[in-house]
PLY file of the C-alpha trace (Angstrom):
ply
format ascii 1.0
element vertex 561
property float x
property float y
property float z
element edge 560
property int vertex1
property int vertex2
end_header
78.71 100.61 88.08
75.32 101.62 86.45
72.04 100.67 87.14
72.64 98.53 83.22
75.61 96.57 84.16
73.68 95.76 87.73
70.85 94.04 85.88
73.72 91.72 83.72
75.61 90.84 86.43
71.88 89.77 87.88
70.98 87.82 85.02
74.58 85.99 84.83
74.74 85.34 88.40
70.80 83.37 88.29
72.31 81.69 85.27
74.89 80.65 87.98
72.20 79.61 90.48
70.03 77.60 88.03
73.03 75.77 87.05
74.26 74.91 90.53
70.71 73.62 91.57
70.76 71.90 88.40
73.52 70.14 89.80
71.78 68.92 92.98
68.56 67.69 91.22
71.10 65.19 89.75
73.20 64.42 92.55
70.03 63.60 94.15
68.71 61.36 91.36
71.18 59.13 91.10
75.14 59.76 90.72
76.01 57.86 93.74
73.10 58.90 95.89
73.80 58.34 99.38
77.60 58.46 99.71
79.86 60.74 101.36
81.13 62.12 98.32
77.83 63.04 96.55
76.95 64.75 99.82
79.82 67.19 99.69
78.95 68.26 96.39
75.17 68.31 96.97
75.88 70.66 100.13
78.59 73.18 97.74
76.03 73.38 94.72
73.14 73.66 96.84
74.81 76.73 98.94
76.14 77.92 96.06
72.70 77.84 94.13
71.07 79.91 96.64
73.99 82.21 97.25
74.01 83.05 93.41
70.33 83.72 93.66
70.14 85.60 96.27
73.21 88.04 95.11
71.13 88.23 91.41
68.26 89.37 93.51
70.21 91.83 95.37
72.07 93.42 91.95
68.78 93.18 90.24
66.91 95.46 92.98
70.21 97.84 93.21
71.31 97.26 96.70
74.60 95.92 95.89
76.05 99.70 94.98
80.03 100.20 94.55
81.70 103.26 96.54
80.30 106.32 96.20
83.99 108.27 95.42
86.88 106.75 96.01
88.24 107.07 99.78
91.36 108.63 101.28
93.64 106.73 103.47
92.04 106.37 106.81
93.06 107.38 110.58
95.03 105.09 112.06
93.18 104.70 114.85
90.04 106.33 117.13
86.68 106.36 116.05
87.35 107.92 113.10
89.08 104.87 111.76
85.86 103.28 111.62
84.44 106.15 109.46
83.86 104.27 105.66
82.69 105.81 102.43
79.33 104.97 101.25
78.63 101.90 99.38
78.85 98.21 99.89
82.02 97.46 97.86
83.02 94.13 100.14
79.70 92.74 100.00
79.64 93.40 96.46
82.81 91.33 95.74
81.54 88.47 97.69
78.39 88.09 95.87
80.70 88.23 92.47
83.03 85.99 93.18
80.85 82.97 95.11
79.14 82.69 92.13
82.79 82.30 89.94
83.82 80.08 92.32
80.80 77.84 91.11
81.36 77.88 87.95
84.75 76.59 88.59
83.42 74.14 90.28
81.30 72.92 88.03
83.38 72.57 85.46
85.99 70.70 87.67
82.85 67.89 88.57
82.09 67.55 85.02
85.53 66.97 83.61
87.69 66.07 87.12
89.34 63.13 87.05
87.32 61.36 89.67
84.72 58.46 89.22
81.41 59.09 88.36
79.98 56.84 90.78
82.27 56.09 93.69
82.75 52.40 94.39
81.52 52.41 98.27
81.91 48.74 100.07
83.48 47.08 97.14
86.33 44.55 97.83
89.01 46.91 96.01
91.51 44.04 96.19
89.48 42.00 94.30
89.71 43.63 91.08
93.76 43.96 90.67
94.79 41.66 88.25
96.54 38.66 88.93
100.37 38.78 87.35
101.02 36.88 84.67
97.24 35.51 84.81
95.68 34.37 81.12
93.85 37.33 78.92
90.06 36.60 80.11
90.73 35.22 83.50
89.81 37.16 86.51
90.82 36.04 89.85
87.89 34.11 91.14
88.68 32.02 88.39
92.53 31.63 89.43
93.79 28.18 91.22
93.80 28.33 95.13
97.50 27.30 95.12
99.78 29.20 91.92
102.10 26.92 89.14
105.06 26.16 90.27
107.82 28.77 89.07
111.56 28.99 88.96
113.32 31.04 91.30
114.38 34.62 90.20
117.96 34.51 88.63
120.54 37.45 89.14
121.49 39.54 92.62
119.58 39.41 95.58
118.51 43.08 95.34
116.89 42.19 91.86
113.73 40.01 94.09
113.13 43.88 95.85
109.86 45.20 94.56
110.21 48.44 91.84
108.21 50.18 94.37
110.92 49.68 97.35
113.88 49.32 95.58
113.71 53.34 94.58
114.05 55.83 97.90
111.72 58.67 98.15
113.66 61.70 97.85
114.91 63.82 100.46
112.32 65.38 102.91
113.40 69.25 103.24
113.53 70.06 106.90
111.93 73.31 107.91
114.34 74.99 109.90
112.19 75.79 113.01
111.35 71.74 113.56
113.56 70.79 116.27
115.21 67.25 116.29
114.39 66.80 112.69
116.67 64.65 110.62
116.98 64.91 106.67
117.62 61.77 104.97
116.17 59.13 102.34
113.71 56.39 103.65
114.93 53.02 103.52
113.06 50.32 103.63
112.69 48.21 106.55
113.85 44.67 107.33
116.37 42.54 105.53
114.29 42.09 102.25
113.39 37.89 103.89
110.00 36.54 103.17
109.13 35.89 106.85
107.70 39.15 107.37
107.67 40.84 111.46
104.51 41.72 111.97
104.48 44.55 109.84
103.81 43.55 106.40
104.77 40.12 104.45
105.94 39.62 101.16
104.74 36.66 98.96
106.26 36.00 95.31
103.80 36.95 92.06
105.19 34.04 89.83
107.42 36.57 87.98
110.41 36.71 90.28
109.01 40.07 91.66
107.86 40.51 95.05
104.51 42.27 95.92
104.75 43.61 99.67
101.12 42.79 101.29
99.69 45.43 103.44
100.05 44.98 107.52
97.49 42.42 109.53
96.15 41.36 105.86
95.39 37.59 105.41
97.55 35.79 103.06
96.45 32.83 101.10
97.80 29.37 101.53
100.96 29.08 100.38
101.78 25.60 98.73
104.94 24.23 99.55
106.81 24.32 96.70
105.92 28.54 97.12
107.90 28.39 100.02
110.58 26.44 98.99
111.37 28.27 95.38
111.52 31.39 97.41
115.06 31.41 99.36
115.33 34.67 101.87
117.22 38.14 100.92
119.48 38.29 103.47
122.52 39.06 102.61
124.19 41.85 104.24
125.88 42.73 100.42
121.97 42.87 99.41
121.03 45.53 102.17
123.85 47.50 104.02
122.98 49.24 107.35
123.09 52.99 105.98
125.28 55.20 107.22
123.58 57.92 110.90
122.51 60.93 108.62
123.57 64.14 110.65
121.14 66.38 111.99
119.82 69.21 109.81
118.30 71.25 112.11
119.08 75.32 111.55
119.94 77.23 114.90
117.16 79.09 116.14
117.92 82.49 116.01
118.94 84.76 119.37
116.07 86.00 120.69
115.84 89.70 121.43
116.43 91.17 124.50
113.55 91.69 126.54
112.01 95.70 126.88
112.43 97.09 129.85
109.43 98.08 131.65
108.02 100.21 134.72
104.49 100.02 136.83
104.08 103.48 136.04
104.55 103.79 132.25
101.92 104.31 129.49
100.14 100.70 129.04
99.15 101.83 125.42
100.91 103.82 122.28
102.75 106.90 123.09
101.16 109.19 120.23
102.30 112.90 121.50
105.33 114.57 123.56
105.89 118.16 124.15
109.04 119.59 125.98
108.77 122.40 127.86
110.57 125.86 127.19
113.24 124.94 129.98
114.13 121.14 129.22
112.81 119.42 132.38
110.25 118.13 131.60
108.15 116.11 129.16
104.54 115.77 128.46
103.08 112.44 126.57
99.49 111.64 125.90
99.25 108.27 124.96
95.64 106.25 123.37
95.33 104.32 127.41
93.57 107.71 127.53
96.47 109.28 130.21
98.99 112.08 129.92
101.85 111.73 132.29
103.95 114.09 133.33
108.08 113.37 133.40
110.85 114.52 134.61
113.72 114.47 132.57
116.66 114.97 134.89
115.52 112.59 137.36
114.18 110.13 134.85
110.94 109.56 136.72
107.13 110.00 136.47
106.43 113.22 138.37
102.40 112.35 138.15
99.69 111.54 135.78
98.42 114.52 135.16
95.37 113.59 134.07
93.10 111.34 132.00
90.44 111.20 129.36
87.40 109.53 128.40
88.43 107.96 125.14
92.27 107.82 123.71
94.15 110.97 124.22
95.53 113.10 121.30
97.28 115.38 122.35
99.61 117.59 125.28
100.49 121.04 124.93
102.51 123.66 127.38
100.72 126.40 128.05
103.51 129.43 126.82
103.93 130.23 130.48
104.59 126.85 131.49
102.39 126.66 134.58
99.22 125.18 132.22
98.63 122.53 130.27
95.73 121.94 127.51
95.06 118.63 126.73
92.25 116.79 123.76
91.33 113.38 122.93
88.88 111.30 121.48
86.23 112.14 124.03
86.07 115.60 122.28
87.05 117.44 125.38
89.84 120.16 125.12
91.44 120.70 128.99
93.14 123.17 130.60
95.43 122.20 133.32
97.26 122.71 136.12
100.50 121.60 136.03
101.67 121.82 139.56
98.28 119.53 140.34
96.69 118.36 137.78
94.05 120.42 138.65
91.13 121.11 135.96
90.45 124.65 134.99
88.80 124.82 132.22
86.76 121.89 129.74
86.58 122.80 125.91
83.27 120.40 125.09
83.33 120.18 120.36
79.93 118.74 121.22
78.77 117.16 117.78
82.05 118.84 116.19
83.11 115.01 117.28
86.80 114.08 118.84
89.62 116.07 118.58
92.41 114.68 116.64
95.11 117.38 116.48
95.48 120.48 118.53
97.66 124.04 118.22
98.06 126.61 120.46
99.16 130.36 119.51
102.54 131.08 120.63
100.90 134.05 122.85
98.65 131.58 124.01
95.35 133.10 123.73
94.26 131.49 121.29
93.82 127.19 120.66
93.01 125.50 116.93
91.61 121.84 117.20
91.22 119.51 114.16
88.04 117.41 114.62
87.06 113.78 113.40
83.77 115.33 111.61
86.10 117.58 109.37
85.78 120.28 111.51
88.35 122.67 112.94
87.28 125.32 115.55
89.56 128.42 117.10
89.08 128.87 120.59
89.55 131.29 122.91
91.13 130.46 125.70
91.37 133.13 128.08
87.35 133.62 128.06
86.53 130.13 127.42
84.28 129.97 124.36
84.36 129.36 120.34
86.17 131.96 118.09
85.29 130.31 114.86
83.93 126.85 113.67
85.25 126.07 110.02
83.16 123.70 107.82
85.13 123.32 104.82
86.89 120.52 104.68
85.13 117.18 103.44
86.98 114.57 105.80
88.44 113.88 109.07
91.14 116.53 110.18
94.55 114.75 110.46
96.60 118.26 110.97
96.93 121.61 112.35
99.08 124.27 113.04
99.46 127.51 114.40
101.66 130.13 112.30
104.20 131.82 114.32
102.47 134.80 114.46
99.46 133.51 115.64
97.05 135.73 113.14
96.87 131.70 110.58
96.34 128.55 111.02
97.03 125.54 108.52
94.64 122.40 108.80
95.00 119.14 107.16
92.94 116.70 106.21
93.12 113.10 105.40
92.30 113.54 101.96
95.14 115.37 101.04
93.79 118.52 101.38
95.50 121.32 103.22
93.38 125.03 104.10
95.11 128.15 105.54
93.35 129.99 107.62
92.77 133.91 108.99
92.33 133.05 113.03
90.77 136.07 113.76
88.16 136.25 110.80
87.81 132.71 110.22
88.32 133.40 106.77
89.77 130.66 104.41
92.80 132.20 102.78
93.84 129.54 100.22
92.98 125.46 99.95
94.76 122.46 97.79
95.33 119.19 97.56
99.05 118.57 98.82
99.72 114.84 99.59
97.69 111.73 97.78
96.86 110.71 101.51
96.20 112.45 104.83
99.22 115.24 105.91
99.40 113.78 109.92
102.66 116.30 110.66
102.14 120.08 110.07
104.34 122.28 111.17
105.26 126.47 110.40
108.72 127.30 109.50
110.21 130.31 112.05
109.43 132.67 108.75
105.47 132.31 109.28
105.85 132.27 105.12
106.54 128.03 104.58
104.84 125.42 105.79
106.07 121.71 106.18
103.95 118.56 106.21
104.32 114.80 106.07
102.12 112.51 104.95
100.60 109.13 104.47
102.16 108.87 100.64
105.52 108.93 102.80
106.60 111.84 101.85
107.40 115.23 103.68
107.16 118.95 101.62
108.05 121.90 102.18
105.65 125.01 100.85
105.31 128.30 100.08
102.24 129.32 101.76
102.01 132.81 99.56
102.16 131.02 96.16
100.77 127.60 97.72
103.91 126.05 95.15
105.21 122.91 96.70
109.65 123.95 97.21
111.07 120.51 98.30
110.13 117.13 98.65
112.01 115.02 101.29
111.92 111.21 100.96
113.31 108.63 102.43
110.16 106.90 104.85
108.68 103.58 103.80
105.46 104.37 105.99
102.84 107.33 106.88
105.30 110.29 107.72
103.04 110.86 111.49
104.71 113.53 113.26
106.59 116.20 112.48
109.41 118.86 115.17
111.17 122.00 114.10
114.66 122.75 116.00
114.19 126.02 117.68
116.77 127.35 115.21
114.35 125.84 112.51
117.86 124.16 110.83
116.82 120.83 111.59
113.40 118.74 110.88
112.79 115.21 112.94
110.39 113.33 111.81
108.56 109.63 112.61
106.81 107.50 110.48
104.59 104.11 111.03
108.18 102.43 109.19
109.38 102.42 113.11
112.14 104.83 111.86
112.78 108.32 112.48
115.14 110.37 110.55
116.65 113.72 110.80
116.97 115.65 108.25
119.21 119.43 106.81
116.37 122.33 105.91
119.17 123.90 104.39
120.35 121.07 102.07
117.16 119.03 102.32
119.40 115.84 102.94
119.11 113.22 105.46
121.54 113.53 108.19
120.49 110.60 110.80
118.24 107.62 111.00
116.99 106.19 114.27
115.74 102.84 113.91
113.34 102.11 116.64
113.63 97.95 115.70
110.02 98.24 117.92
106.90 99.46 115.53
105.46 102.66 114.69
106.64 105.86 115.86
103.97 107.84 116.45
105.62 110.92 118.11
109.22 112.74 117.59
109.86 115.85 119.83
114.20 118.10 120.26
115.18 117.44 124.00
116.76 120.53 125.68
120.35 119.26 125.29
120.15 118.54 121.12
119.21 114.88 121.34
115.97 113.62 119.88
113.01 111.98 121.19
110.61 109.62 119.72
107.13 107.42 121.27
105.49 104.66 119.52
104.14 101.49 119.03
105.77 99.80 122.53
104.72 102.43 125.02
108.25 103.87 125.68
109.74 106.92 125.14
113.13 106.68 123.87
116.27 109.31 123.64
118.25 109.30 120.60
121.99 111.05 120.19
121.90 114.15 117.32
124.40 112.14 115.30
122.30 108.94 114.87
123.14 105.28 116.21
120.92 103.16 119.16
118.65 105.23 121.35
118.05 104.02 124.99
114.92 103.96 127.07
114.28 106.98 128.97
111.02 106.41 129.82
109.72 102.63 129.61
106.13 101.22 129.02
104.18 99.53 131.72
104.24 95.98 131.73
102.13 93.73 129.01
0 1
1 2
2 3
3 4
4 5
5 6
6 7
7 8
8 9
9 10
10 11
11 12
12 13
13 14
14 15
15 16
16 17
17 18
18 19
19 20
20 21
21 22
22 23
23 24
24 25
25 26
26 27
27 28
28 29
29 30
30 31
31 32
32 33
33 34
34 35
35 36
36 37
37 38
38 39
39 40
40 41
41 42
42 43
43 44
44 45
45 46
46 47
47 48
48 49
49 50
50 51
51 52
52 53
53 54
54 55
55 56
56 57
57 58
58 59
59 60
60 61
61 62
62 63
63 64
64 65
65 66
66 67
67 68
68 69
69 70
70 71
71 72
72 73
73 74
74 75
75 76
76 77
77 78
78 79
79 80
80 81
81 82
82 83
83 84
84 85
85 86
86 87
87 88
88 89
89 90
90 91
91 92
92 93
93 94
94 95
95 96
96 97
97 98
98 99
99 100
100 101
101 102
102 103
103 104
104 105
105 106
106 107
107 108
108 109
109 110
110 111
111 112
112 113
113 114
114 115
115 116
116 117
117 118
118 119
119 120
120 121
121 122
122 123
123 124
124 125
125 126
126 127
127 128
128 129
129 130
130 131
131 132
132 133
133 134
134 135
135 136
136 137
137 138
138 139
139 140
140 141
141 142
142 143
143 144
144 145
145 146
146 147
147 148
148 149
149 150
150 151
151 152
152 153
153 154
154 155
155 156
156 157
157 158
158 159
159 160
160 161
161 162
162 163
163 164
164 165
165 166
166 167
167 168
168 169
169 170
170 171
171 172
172 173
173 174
174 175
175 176
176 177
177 178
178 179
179 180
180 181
181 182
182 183
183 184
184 185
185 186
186 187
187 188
188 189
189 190
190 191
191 192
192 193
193 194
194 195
195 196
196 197
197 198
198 199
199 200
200 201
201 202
202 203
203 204
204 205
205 206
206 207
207 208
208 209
209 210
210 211
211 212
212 213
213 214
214 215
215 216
216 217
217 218
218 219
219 220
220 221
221 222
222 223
223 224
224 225
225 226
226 227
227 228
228 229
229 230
230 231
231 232
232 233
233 234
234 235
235 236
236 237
237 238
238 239
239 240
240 241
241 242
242 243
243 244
244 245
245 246
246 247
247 248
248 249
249 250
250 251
251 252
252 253
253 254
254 255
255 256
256 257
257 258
258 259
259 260
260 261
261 262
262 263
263 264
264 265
265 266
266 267
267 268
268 269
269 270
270 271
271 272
272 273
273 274
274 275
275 276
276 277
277 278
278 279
279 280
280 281
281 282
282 283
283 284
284 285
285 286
286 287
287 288
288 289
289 290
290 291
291 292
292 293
293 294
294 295
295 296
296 297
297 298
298 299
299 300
300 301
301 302
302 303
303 304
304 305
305 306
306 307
307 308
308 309
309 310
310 311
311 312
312 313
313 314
314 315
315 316
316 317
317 318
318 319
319 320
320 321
321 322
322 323
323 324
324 325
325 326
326 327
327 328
328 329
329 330
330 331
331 332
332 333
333 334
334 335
335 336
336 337
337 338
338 339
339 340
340 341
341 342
342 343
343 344
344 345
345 346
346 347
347 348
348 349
349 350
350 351
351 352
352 353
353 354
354 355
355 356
356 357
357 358
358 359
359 360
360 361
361 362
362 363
363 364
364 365
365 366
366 367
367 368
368 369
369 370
370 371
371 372
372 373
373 374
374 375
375 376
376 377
377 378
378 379
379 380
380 381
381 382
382 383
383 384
384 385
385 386
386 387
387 388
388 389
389 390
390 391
391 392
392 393
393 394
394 395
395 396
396 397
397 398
398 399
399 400
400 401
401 402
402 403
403 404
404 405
405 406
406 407
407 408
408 409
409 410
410 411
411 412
412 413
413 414
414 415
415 416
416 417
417 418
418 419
419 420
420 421
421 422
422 423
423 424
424 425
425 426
426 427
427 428
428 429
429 430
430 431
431 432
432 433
433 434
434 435
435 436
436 437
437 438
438 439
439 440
440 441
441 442
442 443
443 444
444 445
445 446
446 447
447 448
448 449
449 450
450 451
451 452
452 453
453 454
454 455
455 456
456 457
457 458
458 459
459 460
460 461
461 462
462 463
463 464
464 465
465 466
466 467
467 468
468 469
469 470
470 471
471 472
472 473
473 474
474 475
475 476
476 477
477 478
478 479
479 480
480 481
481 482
482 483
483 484
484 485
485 486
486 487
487 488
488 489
489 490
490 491
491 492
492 493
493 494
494 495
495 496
496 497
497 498
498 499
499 500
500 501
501 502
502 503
503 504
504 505
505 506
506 507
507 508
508 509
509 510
510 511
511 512
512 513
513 514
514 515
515 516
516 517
517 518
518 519
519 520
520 521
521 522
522 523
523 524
524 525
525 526
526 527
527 528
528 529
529 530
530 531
531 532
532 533
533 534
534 535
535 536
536 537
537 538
538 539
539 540
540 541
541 542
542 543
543 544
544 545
545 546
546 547
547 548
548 549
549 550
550 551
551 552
552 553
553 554
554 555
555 556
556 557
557 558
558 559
559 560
């Protein structure tokens, strides 16, 4: 808004205050001073006085800005999920509508349908009117003991008050309240004038009973009260109802408990990467570990190691001996896999954590995709920076390596996808692809299209030489997360935060499977060796799926909660 419309909403909102403290000078002065009631509303209108002061003070002086630009979706999680645009927008909404809220209020104690001055330690009783009393006559001036009166005429059930003679209606039973019953209430006793304890009954003169509350004193009843007033009890008047069945809705089956195992991830499984011969599997998951499996013996072979902060992201080195390995902590490390062993650390320094990470398929080269919006090409085999690239605006949410190894694609979540000349650093072309943050990016075998998914659910296929979008695949409900090519590059998996994955024809663009993971987000999606599909997520397992679709199992299951 502009520095005008600031300085209105100011002046409205100490309108607002005066009013409010308005309020309390006469709640203080007089409308029922002193009782509970004109506390409650001196404490609102006094708060709210102050707050709608304070928030015109704050608009009039300009520290109550909107957003700056509007945002793009954020990161899921890490420290860049904490990362806001500038502005105070919340703060400015709850100055704007405090104040609203007191005008509402304001106008609800001026024309609400309570009393002006709340009757505190009156005898209430004592001002209901007597029945069938003269016009004038209140009941101080009504006779200790009442006329004498003829008994009601008619059916018993006719001497039942209005008030008891109509059942509530039905109570609707929610369905997880166990032993509830559904039914009208009845009233209790036989309708009799003797009364149990719990409440009596004592005629009004006009053949209709009044029911007097519990443990309340009853005046003296003359004689001829008693005797004109025969008992209700016959059992015509007042039949026992009939047991009301039980309405209580079976509780559905609960779900069959996870399995788990001592050595599983404890935290989200957010990467997996097969390596070139099947075997075995490499997850990095945010309790800051990557663990190294073993497929054909379904076991942890070892952690291999672990990082500071949440880790990102696993990779095989191309000759399968190495692994490198990022996370939050903004270390990239190389690895032995045999050990475990550290041979190399990658520090980005200020370049912040490392979200995504690509390797080139000769392995030389490494392209990580940084929380500050910056992407840097590495060289691996001497151990330094290539290039640092500056362009994009916000956090990095997706990179890839072209098959080739001379591009690189990055992603940010903005929507905004850059290619890339490795060995230059050159930017070779940049646009805005997705409404949200592309999380999977991933080359096609051709080095020429590019496919990405994205947090607008959707998953497109480009042509990286005209930078025109081909085909759209949807289908998702959530953020399309991650993103694996078949090796024949027929056959796209991806996962999405909808706790589904999907597989789909690159041929056809149709869907040809759905895994449904009934357990949260998946967060990653990798081809086994043998055609089936695997997907981590949200509850720490790592699950293997048949090619054709239907129930996964657990291959590899979580630690325990």
């Amino acid at each position: 808004m502009n520095r005008f419309t600031d300085r209105l909403l100011a002046v409205l909102l100490l309108a607002v205050g005066v009013l409010c403290l308005t309020r309390v000078y006469f709640v203080l002065g007089g409308e029922g001073a002193g009782d509970a009631f004109a506390s409650v509303r001196l404490a609102f209108f006094g708060v709210a006085g102050i707050v709608s002061a304070l928030a015109a003070l704050l608009f009039w002086a300009g520290l109550l800005s909107g957003r700056s630009k509007p945002g793009p979706a954020a990161p899921l999680f890490g420290r860049g999920a904490e990362t806001q645009p500038g502005g105070r927008p919340r703060l400015r909404k709850l100055f704007a509508v405090v104040p609203f809220l007191a005008v509402l209020a304001l106008v609800a104690d001026q024309f609400g349908p309570w009393p002006e001055r709340p009757n505190a330690g009156k005898d209430l009783t004592a001002e209901q009117p007597v029945p069938n009393a003269p016009k004038g006559e209140d009941v101080a001036s009504a006779p200790a003991s009442a006329p004498e009166v003829p008994a009601a005429s008619g059916p018993p059930e006719a001497a039942v008050a209005p008030e008891a003679a109509v059942a509530p209606p039905e109570q609707a039973v929610p369905a997880s309240t166990p032993n509830a019953m559904a039914g009208p209430s009845l009233p209790s006793g036989n309708g009799d004038q003797s009364g149990d304890g719990d409440g009596q009954t004592v005629d009004s003169g006009a053949g209709v009973e009044q029911v007097q509350p519990p443990n309340t004193p009853l005046a003296p009843a003359s004689p001829t009260e008693v005797a004109l007033a025969p008992p209700v009890s016959s059992p015509e008047a007042a039949p026992a109802p009939a047991p009301t069945p039980q309405t209580v809705a079976p509780l559905p089956p609960a779900p069959p408990p996870q399995p788990t195992q001592p050595d599983g991830h404890r935290d989200a499984v957010v990467w997996l990467a097969v390596a070139s011969g099947g075997h075995s599997i490499l997850s990095a998951s945010t309790d800051h570990t990557i663990k190294l499996w073993d497929v054909d013996g379904k076991r942890l072979i070892r952690t291999l190691g672990t990082h500071k902060d949440m880790a990102r992201t696993a990779l095989f080195m191309p000759d399968g001996t190495r692994a490198l390995t990022a996370g939050d902590d903004g270390e990239i490390v190389l690895r032995q896999v045999s050990d475990g062993a550290v041979l190399h650390v990658f520090s980005s320094g200020q370049n912040g954590g490392v979200n995504k990470l690509a390797i080139s398929p000769d392995g030389k080269r490494a392209v990580s995709g940084h929380d500050t919006g910056r992407v840097i090409v590495w060289d691996i085999e001497k151990g330094s920076v290539l290039h640092v690239l500056t362009k994009h605006d916000w956090s990095i949410s997706g990179v890839a390596v072209s098959p080739d190894g001379t591009r690189a694609v990055s992603g940010s979540i903005d929507g905004t996808l850059k290619l890339w000349d490795i060995d230059t650093g050159k930017q070779l072309r940049s646009w805005r692809g997705h409404e949200h943050g592309p999380y999977g990016v991933v080359f096609m075998a051709d080095g020429h299209h590019l496919i990405t998914g994205s947090g607008d659910y959707t998953i497109k296929l480009w042509d990286l030489d005209t930078g025109r979008e081909v085909r759209r695949l949807e289908g998702h409900s959530g953020t399309v997360y991650a993103l694996a090519l078949s090796a024949d590059g027929k056959r796209l998996l991806s996962g999405s935060l909808d706790g589904t994955a999907r597989l789909w024809d690159m041929e056809t663009g149709n869907e040809t499977a759905l895994f449904d993971s009934q357990s949260g987000p998946v967060y990653a999606v990798a081809f086994a060796a043998d055609g089936t599909m695997l997907t981590g997520g949200y509850d720490r397992a790592i699950r293997d799926w048949p090619a054709a679709g239907g129930d996964g199992v657990v291959l590899f299951a979580g630690a325990p909660e």
